[in-house]
C-alpha positions in Angstrom: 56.5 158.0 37.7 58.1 158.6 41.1 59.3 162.0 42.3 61.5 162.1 45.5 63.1 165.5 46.8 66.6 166.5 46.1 67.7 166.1 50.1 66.3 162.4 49.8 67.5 161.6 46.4 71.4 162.8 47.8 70.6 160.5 50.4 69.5 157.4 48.6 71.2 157.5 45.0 72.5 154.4 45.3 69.4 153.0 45.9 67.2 155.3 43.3 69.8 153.9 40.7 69.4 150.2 41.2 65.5 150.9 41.4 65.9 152.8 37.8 68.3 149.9 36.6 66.4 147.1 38.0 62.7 148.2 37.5 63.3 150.2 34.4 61.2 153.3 35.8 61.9 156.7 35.6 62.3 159.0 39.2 62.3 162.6 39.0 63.7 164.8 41.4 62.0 168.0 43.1 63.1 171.2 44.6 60.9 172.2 47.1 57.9 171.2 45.3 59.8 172.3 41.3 60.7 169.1 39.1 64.2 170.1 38.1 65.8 166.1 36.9 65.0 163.4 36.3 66.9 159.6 36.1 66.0 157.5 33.5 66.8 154.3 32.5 70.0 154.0 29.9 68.1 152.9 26.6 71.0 151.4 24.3 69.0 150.8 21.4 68.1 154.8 21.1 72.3 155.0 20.9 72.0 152.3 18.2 69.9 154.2 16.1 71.9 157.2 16.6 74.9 155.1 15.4 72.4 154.2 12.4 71.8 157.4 11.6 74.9 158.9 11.1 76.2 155.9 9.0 73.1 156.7 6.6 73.5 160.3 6.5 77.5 159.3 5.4 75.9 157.3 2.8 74.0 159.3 1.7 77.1 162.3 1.6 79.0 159.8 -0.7 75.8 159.1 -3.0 75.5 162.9 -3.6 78.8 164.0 -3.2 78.3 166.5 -0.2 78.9 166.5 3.2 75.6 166.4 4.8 76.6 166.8 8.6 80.3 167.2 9.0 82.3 166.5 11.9 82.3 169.6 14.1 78.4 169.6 13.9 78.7 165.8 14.5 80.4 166.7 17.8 78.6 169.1 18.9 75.3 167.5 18.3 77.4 164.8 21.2 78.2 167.3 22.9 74.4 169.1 23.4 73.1 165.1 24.0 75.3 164.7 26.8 73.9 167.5 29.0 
């Protein structure tokens, strides 16, 4: 895994994101020494099984007749994943 420094990552993102696009390798990014991010590859199928899991989990609400994870937790669990 690479790790570049915050001042060089500002200065090449453009290319840090075609390396992480084209290479499929992760970069992380320091602060004076302190790993504080990281970019990483966009991995659709882990958004596919997301996708699968919440239409099992509303399967399984209408086989037992309970809501298992309703919609405000739903959002907020996308919510949490986007930071």
């Amino acid at each position: 895994m690479k790790e570049i420094s915050i001042f060089d990552a500002k200065t090449h993102f453009s290319s840090l994101i075609n390396q992480v696009y084209q290479h499929r390798e992760s970069i992380t990014i320091t602060r004076r020494g302190v790993r504080i991010a990281q970019i990483v590859p966009f991995d659709e199928k882990h958004v596919q099984n997301v996708m699968v899991l919440f239409h099992e989990l509303d399967a399984l609400s209408d086989e037992i007749g309970k809501v298992v994870l309703g919609t405000k937790k739903r959002k907020k669990m996308k919510e949490e994943g986007r930071r």
